[in-house]
N, C-alpha and C positions, 0 to 999 in steps of 0.2 A: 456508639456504633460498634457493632459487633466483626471481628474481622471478618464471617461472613458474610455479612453484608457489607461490606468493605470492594470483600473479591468480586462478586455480584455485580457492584455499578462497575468495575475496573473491565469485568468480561462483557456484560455487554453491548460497550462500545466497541469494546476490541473486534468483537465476532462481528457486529456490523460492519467496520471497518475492512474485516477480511472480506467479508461479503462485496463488497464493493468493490473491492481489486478483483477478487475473482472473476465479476462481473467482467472486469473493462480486460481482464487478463482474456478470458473463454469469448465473450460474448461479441463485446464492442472489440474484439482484435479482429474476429471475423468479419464486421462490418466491417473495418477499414481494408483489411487484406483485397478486399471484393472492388472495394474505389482505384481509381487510375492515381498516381502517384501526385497530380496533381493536387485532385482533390481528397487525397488522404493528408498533404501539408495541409490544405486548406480545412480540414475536419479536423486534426492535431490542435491547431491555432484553437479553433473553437471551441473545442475540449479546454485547453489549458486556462483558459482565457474565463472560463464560465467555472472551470473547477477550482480555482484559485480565489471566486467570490461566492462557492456553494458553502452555505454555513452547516448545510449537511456534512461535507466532506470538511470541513475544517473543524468543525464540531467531534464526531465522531475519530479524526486521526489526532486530535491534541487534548482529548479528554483523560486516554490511556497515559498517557505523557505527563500530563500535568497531575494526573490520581498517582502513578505513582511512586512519587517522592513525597507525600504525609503517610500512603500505603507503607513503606522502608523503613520510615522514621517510627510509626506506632507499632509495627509488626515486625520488621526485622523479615530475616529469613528462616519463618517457623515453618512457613508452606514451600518446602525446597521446590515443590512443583510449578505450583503457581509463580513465584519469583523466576524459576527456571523461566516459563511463558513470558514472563514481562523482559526478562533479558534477550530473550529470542526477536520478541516481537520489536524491540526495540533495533538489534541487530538487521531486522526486517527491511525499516526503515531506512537504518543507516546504507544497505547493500543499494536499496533503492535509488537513493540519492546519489550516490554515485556512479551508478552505471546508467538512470534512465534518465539523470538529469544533463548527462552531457550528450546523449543521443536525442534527446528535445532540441537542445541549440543548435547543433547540427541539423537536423531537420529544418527549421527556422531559416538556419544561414544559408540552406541551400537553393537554387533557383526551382522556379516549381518545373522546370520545362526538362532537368536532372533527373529522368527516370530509373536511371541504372543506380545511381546514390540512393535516391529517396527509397527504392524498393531496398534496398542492401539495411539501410537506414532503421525501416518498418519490422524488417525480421528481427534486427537486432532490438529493437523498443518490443515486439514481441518475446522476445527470449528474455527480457528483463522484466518484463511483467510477469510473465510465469515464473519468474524466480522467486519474486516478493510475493506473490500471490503462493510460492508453496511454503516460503521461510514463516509467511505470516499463520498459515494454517495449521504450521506445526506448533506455532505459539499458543495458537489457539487448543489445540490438543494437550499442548502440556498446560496451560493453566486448567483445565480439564480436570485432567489426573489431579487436581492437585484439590479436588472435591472429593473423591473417593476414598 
């Protein structure tokens, strides 16, 4: 396998990956913004609940993950760009996980009849989606360059 086509299956999954946040970041934030607070917990639940068994979205966010550490190991850091990307997109993740995952359990632990939270709640799970949604995209950009 050529490190071309190395970076090829690495990107991707990657971009699809970004593709799908961006999605739930722009698209699906609108849809729930639109819902009354109860049924934005109740859509969150559903979301979470159905995203944590889609082999699309587990597929596609631990493909990157799992390529690349033999990627490191045969390649090194000869594509400073592309490794740039995979450090980033990785970074992505991790910002993710920590800011959208405890504003999920909160959401969860709150009563749905808590409109003033759950709305406070929502923005903030919006402001964290477009966060990973831009960190991802920029990883995505720089494995990019890292073609050229």
């Amino acid at each position: 396998m050529t490190q071309l086509f190395a970076e090829i299956l690495l990107l991707v999954p990657s971009a699809l990956c970004t593709g799908f946040l961006v999605f739930i970041a722009v698209v699906l934030q609108k849809v729930m913004n639109e819902l009354d607070e109860s049924d934005f917990q109740k859509f969150l639940k559903l979301l979470d609940k159905h995203a944590l068994k889609s082999p699309y979205a587990i597929g596609v966010s631990s493909i990157t993950f799992v390529g690349m550490i033999p990627y490191w190991y045969f390649y090194g850091l000869s594509n400073i760009w592309f490794s740039a990307g995979l450090i980033v997109y990785t970074i992505a993740s991790i910002v993710s996980k920590s800011v959208n995952l405890p504003i999920y359990k909160k959401i969860f632990a709150l009563d749905n009849n808590d409109a003033v939270r759950l709305d406070e709640e929502r923005r903030n799970l919006h402001r964290g989606n477009l966060l990973r949604a831009s960190i991802q995209s920029a990883s995505i950009v720089l494995m990019m360059l890292g073609f050229l």
